[in-house]
mmCIF file of the N, C-alpha and C atoms, coordinates in Angstrom:
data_MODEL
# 
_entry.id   MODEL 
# 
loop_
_atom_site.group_PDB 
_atom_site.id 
_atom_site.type_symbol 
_atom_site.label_atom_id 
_atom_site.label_alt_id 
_atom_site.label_comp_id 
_atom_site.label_asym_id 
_atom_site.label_entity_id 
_atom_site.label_seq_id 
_atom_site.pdbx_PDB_ins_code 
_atom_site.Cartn_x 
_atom_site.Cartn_y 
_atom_site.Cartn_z 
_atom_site.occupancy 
_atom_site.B_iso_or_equiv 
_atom_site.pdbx_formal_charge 
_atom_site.auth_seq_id 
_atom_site.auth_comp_id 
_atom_site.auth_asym_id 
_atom_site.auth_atom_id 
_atom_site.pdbx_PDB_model_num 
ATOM 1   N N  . UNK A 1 1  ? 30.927  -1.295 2.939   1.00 0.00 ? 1  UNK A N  1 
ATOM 2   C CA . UNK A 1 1  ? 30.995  -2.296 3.981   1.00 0.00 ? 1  UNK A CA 1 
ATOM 3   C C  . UNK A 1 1  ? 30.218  -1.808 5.197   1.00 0.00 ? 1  UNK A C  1 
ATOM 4   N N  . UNK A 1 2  ? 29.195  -2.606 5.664   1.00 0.00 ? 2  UNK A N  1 
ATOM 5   C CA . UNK A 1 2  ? 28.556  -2.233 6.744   1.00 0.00 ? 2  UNK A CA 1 
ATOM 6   C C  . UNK A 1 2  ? 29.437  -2.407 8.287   1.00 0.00 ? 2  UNK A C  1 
ATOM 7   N N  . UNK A 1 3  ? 29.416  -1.530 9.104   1.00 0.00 ? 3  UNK A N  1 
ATOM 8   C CA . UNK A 1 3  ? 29.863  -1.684 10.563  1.00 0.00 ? 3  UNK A CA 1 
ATOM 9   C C  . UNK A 1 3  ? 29.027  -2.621 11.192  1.00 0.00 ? 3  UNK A C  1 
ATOM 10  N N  . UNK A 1 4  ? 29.482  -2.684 12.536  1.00 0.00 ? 4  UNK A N  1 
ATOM 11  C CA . UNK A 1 4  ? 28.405  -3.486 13.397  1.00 0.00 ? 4  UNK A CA 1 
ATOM 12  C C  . UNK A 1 4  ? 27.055  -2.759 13.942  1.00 0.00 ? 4  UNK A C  1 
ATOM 13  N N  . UNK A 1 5  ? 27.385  -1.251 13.795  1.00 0.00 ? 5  UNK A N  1 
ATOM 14  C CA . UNK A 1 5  ? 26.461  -0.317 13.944  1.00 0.00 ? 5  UNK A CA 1 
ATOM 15  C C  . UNK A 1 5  ? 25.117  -0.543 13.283  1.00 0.00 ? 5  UNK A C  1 
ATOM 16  N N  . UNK A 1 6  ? 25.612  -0.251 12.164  1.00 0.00 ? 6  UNK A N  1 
ATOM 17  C CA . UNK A 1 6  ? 24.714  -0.202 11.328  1.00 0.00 ? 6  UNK A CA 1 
ATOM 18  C C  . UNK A 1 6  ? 23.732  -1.707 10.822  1.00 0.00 ? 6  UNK A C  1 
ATOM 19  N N  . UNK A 1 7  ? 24.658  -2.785 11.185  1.00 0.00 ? 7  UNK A N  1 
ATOM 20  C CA . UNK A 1 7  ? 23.710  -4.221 11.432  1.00 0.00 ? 7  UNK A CA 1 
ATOM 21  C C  . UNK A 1 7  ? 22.827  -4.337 11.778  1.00 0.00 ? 7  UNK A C  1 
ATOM 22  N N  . UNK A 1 8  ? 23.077  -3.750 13.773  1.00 0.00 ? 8  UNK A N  1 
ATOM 23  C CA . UNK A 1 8  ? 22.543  -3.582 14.644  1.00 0.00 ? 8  UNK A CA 1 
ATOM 24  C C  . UNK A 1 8  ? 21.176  -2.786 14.273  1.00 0.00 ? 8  UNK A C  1 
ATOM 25  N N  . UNK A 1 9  ? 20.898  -1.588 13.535  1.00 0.00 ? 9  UNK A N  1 
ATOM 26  C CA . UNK A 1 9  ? 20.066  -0.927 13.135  1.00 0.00 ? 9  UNK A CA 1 
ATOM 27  C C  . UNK A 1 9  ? 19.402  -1.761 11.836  1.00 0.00 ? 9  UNK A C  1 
ATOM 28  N N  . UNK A 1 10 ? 19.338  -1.843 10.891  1.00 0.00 ? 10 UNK A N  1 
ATOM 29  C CA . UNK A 1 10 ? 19.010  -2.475 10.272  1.00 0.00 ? 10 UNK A CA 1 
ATOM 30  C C  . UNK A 1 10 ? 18.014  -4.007 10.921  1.00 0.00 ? 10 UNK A C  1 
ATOM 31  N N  . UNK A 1 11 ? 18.825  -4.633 11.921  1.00 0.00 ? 11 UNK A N  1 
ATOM 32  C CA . UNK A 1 11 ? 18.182  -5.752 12.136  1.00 0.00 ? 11 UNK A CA 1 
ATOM 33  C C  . UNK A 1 11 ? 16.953  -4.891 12.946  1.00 0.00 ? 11 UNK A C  1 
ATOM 34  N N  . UNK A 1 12 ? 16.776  -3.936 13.779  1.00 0.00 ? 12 UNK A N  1 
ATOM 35  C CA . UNK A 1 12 ? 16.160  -3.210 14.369  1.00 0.00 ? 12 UNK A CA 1 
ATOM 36  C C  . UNK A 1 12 ? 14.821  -2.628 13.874  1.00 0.00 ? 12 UNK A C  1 
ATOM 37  N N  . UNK A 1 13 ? 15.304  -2.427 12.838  1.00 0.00 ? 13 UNK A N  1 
ATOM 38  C CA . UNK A 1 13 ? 14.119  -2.053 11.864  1.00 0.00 ? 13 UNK A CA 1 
ATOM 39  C C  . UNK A 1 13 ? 13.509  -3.136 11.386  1.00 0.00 ? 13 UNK A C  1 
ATOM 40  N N  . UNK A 1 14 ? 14.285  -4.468 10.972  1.00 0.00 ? 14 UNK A N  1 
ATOM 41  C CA . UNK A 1 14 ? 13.043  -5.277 10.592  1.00 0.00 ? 14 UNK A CA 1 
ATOM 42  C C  . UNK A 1 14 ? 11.889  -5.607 11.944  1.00 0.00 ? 14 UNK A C  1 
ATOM 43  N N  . UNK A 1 15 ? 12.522  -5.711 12.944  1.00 0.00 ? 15 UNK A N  1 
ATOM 44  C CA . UNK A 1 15 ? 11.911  -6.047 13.995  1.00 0.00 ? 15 UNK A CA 1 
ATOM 45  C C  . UNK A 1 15 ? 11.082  -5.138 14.696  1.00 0.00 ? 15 UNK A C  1 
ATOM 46  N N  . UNK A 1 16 ? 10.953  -3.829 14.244  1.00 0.00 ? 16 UNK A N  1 
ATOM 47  C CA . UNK A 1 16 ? 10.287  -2.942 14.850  1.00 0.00 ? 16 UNK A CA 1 
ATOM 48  C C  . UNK A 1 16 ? 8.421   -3.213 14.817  1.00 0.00 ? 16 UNK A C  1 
ATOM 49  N N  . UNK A 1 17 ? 7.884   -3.965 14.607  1.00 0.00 ? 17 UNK A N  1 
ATOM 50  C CA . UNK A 1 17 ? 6.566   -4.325 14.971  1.00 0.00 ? 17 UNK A CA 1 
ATOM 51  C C  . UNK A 1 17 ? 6.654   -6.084 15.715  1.00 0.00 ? 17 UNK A C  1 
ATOM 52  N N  . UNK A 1 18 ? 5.873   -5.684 16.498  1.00 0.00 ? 18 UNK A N  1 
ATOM 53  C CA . UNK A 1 18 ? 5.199   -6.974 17.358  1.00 0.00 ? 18 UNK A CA 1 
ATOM 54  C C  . UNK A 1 18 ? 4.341   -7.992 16.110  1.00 0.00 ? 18 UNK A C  1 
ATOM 55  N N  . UNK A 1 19 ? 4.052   -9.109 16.107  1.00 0.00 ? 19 UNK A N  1 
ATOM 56  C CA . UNK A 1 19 ? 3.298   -9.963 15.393  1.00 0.00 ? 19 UNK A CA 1 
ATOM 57  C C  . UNK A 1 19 ? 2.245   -9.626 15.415  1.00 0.00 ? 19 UNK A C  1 
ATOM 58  N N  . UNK A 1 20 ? 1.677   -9.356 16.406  1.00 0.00 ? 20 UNK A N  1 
ATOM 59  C CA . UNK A 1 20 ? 0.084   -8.806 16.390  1.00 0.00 ? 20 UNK A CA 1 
ATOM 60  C C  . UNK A 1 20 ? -0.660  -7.469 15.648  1.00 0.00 ? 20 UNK A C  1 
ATOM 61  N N  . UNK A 1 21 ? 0.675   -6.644 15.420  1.00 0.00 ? 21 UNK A N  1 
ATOM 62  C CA . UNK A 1 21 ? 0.920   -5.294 14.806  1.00 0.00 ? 21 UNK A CA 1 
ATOM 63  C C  . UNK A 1 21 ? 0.791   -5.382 13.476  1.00 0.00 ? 21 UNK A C  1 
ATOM 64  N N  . UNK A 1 22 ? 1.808   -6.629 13.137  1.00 0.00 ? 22 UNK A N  1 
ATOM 65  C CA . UNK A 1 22 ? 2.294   -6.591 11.416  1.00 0.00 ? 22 UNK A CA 1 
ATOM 66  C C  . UNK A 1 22 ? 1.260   -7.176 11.228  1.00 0.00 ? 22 UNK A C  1 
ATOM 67  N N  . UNK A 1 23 ? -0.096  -8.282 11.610  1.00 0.00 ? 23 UNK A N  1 
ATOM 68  C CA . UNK A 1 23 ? -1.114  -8.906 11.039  1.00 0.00 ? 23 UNK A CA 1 
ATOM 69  C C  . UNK A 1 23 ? -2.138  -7.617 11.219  1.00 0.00 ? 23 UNK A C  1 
ATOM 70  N N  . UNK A 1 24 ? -2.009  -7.139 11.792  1.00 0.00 ? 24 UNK A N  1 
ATOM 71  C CA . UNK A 1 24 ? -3.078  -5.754 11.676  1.00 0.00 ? 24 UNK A CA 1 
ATOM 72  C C  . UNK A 1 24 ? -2.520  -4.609 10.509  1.00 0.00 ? 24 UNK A C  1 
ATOM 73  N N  . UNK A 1 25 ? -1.911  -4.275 10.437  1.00 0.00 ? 25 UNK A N  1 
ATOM 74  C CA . UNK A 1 25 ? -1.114  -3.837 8.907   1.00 0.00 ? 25 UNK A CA 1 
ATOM 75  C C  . UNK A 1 25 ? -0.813  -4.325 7.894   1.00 0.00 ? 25 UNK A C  1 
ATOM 76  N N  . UNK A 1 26 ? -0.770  -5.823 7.653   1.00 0.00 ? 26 UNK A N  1 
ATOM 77  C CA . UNK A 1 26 ? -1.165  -6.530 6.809   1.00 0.00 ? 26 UNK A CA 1 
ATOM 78  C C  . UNK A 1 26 ? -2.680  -6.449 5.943   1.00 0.00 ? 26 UNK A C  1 
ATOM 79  N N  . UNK A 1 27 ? -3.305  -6.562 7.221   1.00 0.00 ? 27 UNK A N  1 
ATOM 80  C CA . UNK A 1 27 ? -5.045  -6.701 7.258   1.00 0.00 ? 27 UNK A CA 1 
ATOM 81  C C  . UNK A 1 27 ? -5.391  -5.904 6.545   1.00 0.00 ? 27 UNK A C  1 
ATOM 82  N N  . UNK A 1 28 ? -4.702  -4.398 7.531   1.00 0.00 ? 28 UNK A N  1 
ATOM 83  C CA . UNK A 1 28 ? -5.500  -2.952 6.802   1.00 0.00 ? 28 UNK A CA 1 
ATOM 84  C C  . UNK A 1 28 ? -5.120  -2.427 5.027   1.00 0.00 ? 28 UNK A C  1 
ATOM 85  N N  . UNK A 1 29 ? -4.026  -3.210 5.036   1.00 0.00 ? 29 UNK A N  1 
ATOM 86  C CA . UNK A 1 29 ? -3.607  -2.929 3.712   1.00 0.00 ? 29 UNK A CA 1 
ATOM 87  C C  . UNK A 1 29 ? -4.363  -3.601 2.668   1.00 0.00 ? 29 UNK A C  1 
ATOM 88  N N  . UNK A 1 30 ? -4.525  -4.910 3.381   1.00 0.00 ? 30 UNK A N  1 
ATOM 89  C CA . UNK A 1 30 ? -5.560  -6.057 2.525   1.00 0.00 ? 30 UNK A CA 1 
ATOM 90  C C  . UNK A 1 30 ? -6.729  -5.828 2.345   1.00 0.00 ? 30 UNK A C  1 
ATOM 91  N N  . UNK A 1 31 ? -6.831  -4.671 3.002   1.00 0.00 ? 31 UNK A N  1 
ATOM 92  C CA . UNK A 1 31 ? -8.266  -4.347 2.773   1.00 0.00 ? 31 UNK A CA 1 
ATOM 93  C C  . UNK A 1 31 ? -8.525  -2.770 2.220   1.00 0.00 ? 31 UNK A C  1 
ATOM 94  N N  . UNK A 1 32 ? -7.594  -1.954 2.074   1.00 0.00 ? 32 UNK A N  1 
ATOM 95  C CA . UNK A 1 32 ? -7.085  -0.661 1.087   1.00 0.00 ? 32 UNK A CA 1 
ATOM 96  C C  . UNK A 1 32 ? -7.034  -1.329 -0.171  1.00 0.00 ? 32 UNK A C  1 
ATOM 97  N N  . UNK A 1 33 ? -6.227  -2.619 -0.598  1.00 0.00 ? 33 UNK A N  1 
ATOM 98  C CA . UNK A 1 33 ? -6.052  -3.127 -2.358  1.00 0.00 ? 33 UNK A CA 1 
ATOM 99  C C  . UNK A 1 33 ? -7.438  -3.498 -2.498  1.00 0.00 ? 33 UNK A C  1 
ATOM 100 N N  . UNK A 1 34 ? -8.456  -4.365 -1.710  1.00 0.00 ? 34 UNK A N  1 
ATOM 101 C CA . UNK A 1 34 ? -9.598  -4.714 -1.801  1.00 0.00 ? 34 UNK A CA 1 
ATOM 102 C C  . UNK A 1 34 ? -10.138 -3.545 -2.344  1.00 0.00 ? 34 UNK A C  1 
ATOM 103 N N  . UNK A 1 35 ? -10.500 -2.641 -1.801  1.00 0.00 ? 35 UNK A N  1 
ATOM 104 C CA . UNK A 1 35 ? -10.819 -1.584 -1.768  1.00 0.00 ? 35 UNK A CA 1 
ATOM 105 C C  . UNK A 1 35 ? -10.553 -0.940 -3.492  1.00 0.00 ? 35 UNK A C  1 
ATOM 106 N N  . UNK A 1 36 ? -9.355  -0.703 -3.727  1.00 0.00 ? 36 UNK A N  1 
ATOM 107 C CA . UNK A 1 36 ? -8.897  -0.088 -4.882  1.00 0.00 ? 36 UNK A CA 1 
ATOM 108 C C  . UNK A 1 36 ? -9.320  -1.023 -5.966  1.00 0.00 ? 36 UNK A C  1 
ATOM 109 N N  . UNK A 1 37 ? -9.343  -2.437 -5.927  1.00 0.00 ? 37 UNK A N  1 
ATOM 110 C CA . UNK A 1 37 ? -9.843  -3.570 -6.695  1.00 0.00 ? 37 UNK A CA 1 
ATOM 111 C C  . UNK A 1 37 ? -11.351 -3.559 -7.173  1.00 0.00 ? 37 UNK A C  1 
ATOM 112 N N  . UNK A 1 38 ? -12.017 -2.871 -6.407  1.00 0.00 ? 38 UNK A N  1 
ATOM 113 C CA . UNK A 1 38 ? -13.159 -3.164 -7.164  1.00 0.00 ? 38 UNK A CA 1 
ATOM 114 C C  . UNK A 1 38 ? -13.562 -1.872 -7.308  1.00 0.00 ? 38 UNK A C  1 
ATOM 115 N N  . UNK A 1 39 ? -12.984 -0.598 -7.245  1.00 0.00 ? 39 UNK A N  1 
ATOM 116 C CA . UNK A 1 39 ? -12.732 0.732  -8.203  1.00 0.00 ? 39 UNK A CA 1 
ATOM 117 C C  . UNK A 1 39 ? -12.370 0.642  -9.082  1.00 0.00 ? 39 UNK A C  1 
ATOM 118 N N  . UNK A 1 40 ? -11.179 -0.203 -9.511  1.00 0.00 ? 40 UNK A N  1 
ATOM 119 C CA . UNK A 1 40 ? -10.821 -0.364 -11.262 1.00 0.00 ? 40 UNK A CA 1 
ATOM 120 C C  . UNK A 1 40 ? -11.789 -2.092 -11.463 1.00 0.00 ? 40 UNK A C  1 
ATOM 121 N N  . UNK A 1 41 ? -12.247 -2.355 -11.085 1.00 0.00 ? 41 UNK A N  1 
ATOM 122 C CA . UNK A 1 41 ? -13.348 -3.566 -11.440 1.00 0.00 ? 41 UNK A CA 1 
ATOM 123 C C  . UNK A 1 41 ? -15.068 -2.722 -11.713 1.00 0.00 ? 41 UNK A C  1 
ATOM 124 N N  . UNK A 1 42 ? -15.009 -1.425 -11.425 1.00 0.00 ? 42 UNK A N  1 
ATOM 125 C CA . UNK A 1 42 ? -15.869 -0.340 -11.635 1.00 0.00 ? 42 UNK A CA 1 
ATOM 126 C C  . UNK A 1 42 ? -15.513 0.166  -12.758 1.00 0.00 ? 42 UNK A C  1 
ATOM 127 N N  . UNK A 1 43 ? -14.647 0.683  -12.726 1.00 0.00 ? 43 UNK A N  1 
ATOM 128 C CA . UNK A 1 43 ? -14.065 1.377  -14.045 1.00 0.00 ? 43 UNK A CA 1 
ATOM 129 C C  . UNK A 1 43 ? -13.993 0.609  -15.101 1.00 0.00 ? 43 UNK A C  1 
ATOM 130 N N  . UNK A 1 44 ? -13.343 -0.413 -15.005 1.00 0.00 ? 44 UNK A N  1 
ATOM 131 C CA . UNK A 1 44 ? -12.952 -1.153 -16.682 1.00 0.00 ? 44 UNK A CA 1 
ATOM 132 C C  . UNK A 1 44 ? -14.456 -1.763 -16.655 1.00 0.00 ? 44 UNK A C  1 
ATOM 133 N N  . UNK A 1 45 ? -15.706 -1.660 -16.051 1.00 0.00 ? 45 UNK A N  1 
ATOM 134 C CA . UNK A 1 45 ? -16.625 -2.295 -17.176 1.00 0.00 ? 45 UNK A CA 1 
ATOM 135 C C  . UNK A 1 45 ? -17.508 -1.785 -17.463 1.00 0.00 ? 45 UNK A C  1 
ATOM 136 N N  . UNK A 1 46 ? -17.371 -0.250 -16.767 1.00 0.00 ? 46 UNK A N  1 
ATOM 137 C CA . UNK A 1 46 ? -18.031 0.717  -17.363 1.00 0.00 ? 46 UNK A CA 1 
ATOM 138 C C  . UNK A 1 46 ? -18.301 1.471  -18.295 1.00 0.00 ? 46 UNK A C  1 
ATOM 139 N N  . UNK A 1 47 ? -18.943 0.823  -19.486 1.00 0.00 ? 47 UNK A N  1 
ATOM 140 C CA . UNK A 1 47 ? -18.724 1.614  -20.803 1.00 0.00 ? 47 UNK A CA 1 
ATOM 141 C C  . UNK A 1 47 ? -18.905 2.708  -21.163 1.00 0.00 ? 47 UNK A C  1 
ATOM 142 N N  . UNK A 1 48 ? -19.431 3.746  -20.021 1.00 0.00 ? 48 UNK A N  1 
ATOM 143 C CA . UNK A 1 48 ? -19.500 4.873  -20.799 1.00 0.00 ? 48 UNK A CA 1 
ATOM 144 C C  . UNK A 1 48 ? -18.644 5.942  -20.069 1.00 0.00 ? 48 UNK A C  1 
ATOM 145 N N  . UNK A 1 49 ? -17.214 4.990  -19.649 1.00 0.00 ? 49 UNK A N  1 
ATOM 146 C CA . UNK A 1 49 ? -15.942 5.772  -18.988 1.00 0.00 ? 49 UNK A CA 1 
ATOM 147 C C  . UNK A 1 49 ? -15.078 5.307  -20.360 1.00 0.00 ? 49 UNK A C  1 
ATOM 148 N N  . UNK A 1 50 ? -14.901 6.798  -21.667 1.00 0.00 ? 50 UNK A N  1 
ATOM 149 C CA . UNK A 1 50 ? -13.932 7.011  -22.391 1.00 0.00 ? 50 UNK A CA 1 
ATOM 150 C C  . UNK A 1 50 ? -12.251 5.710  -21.869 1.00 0.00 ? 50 UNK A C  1 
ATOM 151 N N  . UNK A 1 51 ? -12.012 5.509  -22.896 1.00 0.00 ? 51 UNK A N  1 
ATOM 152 C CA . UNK A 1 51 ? -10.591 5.629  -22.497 1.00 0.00 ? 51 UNK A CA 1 
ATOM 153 C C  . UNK A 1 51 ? -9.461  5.926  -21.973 1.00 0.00 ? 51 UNK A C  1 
ATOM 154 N N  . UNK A 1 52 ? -9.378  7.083  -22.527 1.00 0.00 ? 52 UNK A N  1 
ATOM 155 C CA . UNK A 1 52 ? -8.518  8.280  -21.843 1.00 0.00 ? 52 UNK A CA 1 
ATOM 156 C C  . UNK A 1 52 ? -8.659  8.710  -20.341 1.00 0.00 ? 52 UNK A C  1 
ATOM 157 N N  . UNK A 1 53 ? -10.276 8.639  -19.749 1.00 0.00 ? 53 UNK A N  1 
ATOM 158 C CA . UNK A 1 53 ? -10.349 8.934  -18.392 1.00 0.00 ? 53 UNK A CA 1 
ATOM 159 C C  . UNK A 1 53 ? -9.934  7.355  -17.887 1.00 0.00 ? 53 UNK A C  1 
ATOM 160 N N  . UNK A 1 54 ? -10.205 6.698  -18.278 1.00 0.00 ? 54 UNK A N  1 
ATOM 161 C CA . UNK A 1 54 ? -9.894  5.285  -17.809 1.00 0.00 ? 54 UNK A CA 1 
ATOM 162 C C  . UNK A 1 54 ? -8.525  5.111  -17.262 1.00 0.00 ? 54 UNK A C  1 
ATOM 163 N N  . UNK A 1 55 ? -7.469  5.476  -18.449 1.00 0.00 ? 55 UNK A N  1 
ATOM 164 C CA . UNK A 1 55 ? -6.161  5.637  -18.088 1.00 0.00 ? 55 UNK A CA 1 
ATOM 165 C C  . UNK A 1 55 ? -6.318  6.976  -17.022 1.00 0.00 ? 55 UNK A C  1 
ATOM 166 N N  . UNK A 1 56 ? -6.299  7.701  -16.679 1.00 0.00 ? 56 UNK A N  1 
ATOM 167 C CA . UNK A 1 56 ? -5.984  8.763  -15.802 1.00 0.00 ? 56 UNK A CA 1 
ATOM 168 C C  . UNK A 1 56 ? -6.969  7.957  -14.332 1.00 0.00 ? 56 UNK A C  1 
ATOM 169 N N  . UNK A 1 57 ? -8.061  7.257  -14.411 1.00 0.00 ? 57 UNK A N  1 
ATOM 170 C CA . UNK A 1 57 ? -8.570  6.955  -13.383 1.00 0.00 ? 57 UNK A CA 1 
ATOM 171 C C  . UNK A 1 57 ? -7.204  5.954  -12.769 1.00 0.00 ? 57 UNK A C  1 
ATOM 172 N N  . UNK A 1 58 ? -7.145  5.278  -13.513 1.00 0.00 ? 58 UNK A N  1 
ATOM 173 C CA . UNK A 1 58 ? -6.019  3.743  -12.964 1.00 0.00 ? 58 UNK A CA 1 
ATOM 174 C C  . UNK A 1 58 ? -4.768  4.265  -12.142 1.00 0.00 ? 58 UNK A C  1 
ATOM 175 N N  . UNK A 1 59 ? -4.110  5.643  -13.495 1.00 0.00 ? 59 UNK A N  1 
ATOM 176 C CA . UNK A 1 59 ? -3.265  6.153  -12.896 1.00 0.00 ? 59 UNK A CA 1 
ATOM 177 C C  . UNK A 1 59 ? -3.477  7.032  -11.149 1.00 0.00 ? 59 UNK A C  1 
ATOM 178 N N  . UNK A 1 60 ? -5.018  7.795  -10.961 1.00 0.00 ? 60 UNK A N  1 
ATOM 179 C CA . UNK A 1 60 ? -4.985  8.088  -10.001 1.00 0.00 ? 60 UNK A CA 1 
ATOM 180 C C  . UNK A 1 60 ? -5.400  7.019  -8.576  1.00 0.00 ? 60 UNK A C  1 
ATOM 181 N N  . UNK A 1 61 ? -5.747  5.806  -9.098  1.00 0.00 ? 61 UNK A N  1 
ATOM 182 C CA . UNK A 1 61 ? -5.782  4.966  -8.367  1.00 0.00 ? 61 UNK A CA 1 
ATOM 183 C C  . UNK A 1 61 ? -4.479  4.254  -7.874  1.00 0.00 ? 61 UNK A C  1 
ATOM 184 N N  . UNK A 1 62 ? -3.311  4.599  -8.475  1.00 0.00 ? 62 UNK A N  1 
ATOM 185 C CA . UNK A 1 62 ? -2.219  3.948  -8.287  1.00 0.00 ? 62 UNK A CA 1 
ATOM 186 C C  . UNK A 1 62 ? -1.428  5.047  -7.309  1.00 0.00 ? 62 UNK A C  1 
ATOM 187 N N  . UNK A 1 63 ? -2.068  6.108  -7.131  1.00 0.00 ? 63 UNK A N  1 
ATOM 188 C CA . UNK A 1 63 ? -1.353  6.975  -6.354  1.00 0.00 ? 63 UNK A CA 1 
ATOM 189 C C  . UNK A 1 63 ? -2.007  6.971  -5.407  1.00 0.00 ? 63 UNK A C  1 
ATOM 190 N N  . UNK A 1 64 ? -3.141  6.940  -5.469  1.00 0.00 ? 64 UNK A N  1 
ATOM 191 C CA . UNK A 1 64 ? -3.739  6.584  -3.557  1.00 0.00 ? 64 UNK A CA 1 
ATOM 192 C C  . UNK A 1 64 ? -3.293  5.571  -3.297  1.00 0.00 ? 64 UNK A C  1 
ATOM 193 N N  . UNK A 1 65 ? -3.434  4.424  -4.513  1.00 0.00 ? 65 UNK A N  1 
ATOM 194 C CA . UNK A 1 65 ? -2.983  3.563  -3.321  1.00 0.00 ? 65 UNK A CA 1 
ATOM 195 C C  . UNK A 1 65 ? -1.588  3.244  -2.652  1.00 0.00 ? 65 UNK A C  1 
ATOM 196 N N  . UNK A 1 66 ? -0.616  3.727  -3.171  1.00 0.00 ? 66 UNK A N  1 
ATOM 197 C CA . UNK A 1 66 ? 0.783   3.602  -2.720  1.00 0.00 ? 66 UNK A CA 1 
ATOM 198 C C  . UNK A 1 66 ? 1.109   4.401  -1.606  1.00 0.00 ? 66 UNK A C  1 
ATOM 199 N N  . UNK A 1 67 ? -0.388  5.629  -1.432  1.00 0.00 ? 67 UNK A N  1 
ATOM 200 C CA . UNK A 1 67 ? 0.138   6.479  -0.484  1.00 0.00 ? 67 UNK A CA 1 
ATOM 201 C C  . UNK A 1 67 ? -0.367  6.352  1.065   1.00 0.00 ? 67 UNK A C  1 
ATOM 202 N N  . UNK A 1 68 ? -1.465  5.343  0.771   1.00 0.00 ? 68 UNK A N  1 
ATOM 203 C CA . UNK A 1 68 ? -2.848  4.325  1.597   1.00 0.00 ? 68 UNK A CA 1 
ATOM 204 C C  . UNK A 1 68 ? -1.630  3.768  2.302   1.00 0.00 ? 68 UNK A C  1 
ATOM 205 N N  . UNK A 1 69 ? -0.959  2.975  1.378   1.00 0.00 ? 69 UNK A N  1 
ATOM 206 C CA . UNK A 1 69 ? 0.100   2.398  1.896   1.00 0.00 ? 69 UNK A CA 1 
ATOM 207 C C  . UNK A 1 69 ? 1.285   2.544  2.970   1.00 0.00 ? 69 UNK A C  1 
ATOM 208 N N  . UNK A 1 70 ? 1.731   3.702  2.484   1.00 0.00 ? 70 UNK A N  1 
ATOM 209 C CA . UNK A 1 70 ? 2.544   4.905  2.684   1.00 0.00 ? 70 UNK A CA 1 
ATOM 210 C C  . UNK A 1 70 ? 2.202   4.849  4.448   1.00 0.00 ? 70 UNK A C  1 
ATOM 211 N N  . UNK A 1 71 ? 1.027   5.471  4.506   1.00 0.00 ? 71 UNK A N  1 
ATOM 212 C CA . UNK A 1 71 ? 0.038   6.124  5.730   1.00 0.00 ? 71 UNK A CA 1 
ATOM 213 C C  . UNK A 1 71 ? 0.091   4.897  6.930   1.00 0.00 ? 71 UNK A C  1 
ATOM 214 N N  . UNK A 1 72 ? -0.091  4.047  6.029   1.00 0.00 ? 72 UNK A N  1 
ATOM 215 C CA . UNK A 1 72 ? -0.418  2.937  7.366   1.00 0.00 ? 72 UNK A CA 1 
ATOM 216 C C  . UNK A 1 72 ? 0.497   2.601  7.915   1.00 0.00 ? 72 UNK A C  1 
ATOM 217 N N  . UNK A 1 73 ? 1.873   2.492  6.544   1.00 0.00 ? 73 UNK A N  1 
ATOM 218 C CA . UNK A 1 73 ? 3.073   1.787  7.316   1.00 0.00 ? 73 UNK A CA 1 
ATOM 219 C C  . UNK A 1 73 ? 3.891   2.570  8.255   1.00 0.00 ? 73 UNK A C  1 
ATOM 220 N N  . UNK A 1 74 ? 3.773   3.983  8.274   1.00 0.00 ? 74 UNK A N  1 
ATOM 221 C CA . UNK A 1 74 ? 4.004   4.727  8.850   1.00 0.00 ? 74 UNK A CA 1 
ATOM 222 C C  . UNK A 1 74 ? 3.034   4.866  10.091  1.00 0.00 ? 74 UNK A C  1 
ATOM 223 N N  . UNK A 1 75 ? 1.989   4.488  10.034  1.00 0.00 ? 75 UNK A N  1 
ATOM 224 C CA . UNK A 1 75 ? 1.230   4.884  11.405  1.00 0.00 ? 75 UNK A CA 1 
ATOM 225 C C  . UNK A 1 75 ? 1.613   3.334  12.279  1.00 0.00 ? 75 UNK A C  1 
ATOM 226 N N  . UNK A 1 76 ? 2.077   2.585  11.421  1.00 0.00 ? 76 UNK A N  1 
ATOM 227 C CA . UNK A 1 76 ? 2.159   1.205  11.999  1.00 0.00 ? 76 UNK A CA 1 
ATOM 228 C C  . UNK A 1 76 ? 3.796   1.253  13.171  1.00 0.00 ? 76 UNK A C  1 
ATOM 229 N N  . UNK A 1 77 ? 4.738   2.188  12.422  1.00 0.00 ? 77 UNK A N  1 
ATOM 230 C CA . UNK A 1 77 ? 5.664   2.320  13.205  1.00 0.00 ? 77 UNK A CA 1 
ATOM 231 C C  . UNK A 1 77 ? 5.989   3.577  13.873  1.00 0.00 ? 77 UNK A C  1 
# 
């Protein structure tokens, strides 16, 4: 069961960016997946990227980008 404390915080946190903030962190993110999108739009039609590196490329693309992510939303608050 939550206190009133902890409401209070919670609602706090959603609200912790200004509108002008969250469309600029929106943006930058929209433009990090852009970004990662046409690295695996590189990769998958490149035929003379094996398989196997293919999978390990995707996979290391899935870790920048969560961490791209990571970075901003944190620099955002």
């Amino acid at each position: 069961m939550r206190t009133r404390g902890a409401t209070c915080v919670t609602r706090q946190r959603r609200q912790w960016m200004m509108p002008w903030q969250r469309m600029e962190t929106l943006g930058t993110i929209a433009t990090i997946e852009h970004i990662i999108r046409k690295f695996r739009e590189l990769i998958d039609t490149d035929s003379s990227i094996p398989p196997e590196l293919r999978r390990a490329l995707h996979d290391t693309l899935d870790e920048h980008l969560f961490e791209a992510k990571r970075r901003v939303l944190l620099r955002a608050h």
